[in-house]
C-alpha positions in Angstrom: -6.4 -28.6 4.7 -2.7 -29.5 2.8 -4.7 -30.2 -0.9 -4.1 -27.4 -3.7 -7.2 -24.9 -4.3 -8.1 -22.5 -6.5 -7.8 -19.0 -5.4 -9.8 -15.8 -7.3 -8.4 -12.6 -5.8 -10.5 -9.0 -6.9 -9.6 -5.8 -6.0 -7.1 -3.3 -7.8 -6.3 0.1 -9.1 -3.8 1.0 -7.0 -0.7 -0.5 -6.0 -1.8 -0.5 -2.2 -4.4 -2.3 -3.5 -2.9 -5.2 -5.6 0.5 -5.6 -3.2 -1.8 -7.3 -0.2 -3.4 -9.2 -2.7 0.2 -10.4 -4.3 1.5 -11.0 -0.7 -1.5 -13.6 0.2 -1.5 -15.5 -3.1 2.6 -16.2 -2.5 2.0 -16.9 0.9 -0.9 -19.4 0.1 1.2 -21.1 -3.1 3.9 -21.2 0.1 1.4 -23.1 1.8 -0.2 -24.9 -0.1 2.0 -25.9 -3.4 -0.2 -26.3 -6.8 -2.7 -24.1 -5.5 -4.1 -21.9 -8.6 -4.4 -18.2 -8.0 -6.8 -15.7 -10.5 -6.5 -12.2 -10.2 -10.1 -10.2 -11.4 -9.4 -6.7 -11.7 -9.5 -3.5 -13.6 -8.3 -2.8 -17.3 -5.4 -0.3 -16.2 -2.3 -0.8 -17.2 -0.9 -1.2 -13.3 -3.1 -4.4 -12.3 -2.0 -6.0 -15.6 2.1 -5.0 -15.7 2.2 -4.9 -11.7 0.7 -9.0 -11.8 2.2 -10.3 -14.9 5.9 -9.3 -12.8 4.8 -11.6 -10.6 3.9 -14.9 -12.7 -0.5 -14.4 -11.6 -3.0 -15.4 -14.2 -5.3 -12.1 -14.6 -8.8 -11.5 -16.3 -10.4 -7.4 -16.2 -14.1 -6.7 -16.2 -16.1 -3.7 -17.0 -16.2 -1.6 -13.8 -16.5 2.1 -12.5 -16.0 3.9 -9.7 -19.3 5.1 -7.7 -18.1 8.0 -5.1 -17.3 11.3 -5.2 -18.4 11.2 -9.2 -20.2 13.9 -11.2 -24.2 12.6 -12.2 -23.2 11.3 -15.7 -19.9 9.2 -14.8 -21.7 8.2 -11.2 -25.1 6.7 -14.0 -22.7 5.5 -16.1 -21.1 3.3 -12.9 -24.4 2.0 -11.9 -25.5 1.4 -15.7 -22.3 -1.1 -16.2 -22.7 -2.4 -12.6 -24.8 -5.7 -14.2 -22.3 -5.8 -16.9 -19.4 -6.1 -14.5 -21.6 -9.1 -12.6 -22.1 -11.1 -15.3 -18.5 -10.7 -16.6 -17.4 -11.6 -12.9 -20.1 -14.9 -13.0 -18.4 -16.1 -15.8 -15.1 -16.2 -14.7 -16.0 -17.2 -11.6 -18.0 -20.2 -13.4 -15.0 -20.8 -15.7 -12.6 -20.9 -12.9 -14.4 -22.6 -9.9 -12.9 -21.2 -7.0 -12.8 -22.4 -3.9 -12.6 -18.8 -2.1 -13.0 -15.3 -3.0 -11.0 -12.6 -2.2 -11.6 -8.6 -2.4 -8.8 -6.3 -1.3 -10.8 -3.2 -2.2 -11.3 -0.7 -5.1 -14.3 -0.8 -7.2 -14.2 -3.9 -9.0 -14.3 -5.8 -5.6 -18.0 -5.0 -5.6 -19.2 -6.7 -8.9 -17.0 -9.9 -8.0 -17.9 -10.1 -4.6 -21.5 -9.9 -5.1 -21.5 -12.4 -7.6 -19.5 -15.3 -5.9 -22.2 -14.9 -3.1 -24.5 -15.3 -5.8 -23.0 -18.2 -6.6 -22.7 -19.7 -3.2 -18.8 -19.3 -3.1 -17.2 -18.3 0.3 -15.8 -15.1 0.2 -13.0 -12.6 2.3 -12.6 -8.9 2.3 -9.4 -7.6 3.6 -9.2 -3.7 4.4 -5.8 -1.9 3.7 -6.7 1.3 6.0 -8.3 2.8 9.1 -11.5 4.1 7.7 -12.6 1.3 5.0 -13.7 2.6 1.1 -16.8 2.6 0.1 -17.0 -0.8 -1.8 -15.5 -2.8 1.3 -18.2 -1.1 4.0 -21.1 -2.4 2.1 -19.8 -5.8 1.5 -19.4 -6.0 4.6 -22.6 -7.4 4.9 -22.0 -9.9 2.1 -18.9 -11.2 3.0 -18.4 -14.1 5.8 -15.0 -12.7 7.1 -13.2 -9.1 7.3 -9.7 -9.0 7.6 -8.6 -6.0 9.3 -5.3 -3.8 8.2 -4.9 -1.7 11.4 -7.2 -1.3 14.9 -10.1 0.9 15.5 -12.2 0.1 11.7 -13.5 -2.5 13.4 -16.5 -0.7 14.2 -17.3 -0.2 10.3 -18.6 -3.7 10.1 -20.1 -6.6 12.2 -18.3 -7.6 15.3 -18.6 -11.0 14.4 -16.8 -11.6 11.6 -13.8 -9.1 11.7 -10.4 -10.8 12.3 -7.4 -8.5 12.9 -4.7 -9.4 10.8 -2.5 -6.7 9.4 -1.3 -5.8 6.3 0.5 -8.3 4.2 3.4 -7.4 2.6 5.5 -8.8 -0.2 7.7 -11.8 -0.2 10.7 -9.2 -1.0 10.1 -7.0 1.6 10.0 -10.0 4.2 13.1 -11.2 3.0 15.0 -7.8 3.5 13.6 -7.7 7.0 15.1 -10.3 8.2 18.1 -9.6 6.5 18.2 -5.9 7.9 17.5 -6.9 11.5 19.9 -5.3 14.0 22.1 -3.5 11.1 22.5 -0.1 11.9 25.0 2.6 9.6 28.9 3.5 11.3 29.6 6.6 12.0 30.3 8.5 8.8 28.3 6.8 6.4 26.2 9.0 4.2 23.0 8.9 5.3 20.0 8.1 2.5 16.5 9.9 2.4 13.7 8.3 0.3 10.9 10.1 -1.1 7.8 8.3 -2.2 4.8 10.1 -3.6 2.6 6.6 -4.1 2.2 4.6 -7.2 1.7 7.4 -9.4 3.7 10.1 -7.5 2.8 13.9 -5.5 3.0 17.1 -7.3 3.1 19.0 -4.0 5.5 16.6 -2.2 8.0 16.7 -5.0 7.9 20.2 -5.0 8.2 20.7 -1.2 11.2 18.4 -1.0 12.9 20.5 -3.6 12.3 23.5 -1.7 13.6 21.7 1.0 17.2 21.1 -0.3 16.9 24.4 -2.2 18.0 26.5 1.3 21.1 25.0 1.6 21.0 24.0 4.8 24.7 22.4 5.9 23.2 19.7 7.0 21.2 18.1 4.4 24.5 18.8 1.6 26.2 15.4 2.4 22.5 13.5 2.3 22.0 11.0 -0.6 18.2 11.3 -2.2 16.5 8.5 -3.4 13.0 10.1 -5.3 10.0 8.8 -6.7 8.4 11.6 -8.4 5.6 9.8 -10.4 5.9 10.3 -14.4 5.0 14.2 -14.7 7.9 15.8 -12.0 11.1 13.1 -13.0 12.9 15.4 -15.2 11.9 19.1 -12.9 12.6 17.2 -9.5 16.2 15.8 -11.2 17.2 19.5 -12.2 16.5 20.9 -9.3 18.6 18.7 -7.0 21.4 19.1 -9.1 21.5 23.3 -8.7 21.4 22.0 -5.4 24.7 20.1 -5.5 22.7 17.6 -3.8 23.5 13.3 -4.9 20.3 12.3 -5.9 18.9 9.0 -8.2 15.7 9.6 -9.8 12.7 8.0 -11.3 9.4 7.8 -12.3 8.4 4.4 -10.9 11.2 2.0 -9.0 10.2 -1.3 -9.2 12.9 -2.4 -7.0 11.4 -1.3 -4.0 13.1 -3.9 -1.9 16.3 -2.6 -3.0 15.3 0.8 -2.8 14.4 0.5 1.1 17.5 -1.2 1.4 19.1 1.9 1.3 17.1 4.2 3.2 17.9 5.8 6.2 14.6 8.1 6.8 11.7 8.4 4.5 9.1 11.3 2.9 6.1 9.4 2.2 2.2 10.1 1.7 0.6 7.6 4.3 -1.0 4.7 1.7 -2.0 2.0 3.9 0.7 -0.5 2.1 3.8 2.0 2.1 2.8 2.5 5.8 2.8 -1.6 6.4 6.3 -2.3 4.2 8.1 0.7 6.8 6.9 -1.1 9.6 8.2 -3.9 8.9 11.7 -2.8 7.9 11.7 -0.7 11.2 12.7 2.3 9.0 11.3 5.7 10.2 9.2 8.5 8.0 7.8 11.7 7.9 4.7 11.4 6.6 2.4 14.1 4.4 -1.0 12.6 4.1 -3.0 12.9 0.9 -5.2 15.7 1.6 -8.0 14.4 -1.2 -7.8 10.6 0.1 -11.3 9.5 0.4 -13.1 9.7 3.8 -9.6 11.6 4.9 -7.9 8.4 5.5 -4.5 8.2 4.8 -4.4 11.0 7.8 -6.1 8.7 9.7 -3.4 5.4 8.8 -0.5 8.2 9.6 -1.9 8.5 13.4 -1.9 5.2 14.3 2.6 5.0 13.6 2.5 8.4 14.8 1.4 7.3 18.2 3.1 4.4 18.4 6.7 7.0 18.0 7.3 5.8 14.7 6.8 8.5 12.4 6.1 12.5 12.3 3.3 13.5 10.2 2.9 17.4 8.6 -0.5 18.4 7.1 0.3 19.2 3.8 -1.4 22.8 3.8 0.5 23.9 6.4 4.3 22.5 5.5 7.0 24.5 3.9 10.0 23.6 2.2 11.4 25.3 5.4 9.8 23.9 7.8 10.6 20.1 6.4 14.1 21.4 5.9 14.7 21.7 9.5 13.0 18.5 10.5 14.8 16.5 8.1 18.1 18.2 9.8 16.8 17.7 13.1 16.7 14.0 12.1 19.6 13.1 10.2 21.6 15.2 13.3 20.2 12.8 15.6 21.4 9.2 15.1 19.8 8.1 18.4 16.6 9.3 17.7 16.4 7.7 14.0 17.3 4.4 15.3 14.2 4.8 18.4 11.9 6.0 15.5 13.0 2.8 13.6 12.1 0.5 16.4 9.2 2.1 17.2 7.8 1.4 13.5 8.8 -1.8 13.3 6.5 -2.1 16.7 3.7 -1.7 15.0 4.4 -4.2 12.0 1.9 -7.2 11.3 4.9 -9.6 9.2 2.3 -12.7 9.6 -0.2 -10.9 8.2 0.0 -12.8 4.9 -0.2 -15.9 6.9 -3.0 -14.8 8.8 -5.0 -14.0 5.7 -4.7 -17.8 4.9 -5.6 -18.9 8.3 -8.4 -17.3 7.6 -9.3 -18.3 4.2 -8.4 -22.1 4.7 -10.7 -22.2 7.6 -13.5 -21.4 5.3 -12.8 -23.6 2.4 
């Protein structure tokens, strides 16, 4: 098919979530020029600022969240749960896509349901290894699952699951290619970046200070880049500068190609996105796992670039600022062993997985 269509993307709440969803609607307007993309999602803040960057038409619906809530907020989810259909047949009506899309999060459930209602073709895409609950019961619903990473195949009909990988933005591509074989002289200062997620980690922040806090020799001539999320920016600033330590710190980067640009090593919770973009830079990571992250999953996305040599991962219980103090050393000591780490990651990247996602689609349409 080469004729423009109309695209409606649903999913959001999280950056891990909207990111895949932004990587396929570039790489469909890529393939198929005047093609009309609508993003359904939430009424945070993030879906709308994180789109509207980007140039995407969005509309929000009504829509709660369903596990792990206390009775009144899990009745109140079920109570709007016809609300949030109706919204989503309306825009669906209004918009008349050709294909729907859900990337996961609550919303997807409403949206989804409701273009099967409507006898539109739809896609789920799952970001990690053990799927959420509003993508394992569409499962069912939708006519293809797009998988992020082997072994959650077995969470939904063997039929229509189609391994693809997770995309990853058109920025993050680009730097790829343009990062390919560079490696850092001898001497250069070497560049640790510590992400926390969209909206940051307490516990990381505070074991990373801790970290640089000892003194060790030779972490003083490293260069920090840290996203502490909006609550630590200001603590996690003071404290590398008792530490004598060069650090640039923020909130939020919304850079983030330029930001990886510079890194040499990264601390990182394991989101199923942030995993994907390392991959495909090549660039190596300790990893701390959420420890609340439903169904435990973010533990179970570390393991799979953990086995593949591309990453160490610490349970967050049991780290210390100590302890992640001497790895980091270990590391940074080690050129060699930073560049194999590197290579390794990038082993287990999916870079067409944007494309794949519109194989996919395109098929159906």
């Amino acid at each position: 098919m080469n004729a423009p269509i109309r695209l409606m993307l649903t999913g959001g709440g999280t950056g891990g979530h909207l990111f895949p969803a932004i990587a396929t609607a570039e790489a469909l307007c890529e393939r198929l020029p005047g093609s009309e993309v609508l993003f359904v999602g939430t009424k945070r803040r993030m879906d709308k600022t994180s789109l509207e960057q980007y140039g995407f038409a969005t509309r929000a619906i009504h829509s709660k969240g369903l596990k792990g809530k206390k009775l009144w907020s899990l009745i109140q989810g079920v109570l709007v749960l016809p609300v949030s259909c109706l919204e989503a047949m309306y825009h669906i009506i209004r918009f008349r896509p050709h294909l729907v899309i859900g990337v996961g999060g609550y919303v997807t459930g409403p949206v989804i349901a409701a273009a099967k209602l409507l006898g539109k073709p739809t896609v789920i895409h799952e970001q990690n290894s053990i799927p959420g609950l509003a993508n394992r019961k569409l499962g069912a619903l939708a006519a293809k699952i797009c998988l992020s990473l082997p072994g959650s195949e077995k969470w939904f009909p063997a039929d229509k699951v189609v391994l693809t990988g997770n995309p990853v933005r058109n920025a993050i591509l680009d730097l790829a290619e343009k990062e390919t074989g560079k490696t850092k002289k001898k001497g250069e200062t070497l560049t640790l970046l510590v992400l926390g997620g969209s909206l940051g980690a307490h516990r990381v922040n505070e074991i990373v200070c801790e970290a640089f806090g000892l003194g060790l020799p030779e972490l003083q001539s490293i260069k920090v880049i840290h996203q502490t999320g909006p609550a630590d920016a200001q603590k996690v600033e003071t404290a590398y500068r008792e530490s004598n330590i060069e650090a640039t710190v923020a909130p939020f980067f919304t850079n983030m190609a330029q930001i990886y640009q510079d890194a040499d090593l990264l601390v990182s919770r394991a989101g199923a996105t942030t995993l994907a973009e390392l991959a495909v830079l090549g660039k190596p990571a300790v990893l701390i796992p959420y420890p609340y992250a439903a169904d435990n999953h973010q533990e179970k996305n570390a393991e799979y670039y953990v086995q593949g040599g591309g990453a160490v991962m610490y349970i967050e219980k049991e780290l210390t600022g100590k302890i992640l103090a001497k790895q980091l050393a270990q590391l940074f000591l080690d050129g060699e062993q930073l560049q194999k780490m590197g290579a390794a990651m990038k082993s287990r990247a999916f870079p067409e997985a944007a494309e794949r996602i519109v194989d996919v689609c395109l098929e159906m349409v």
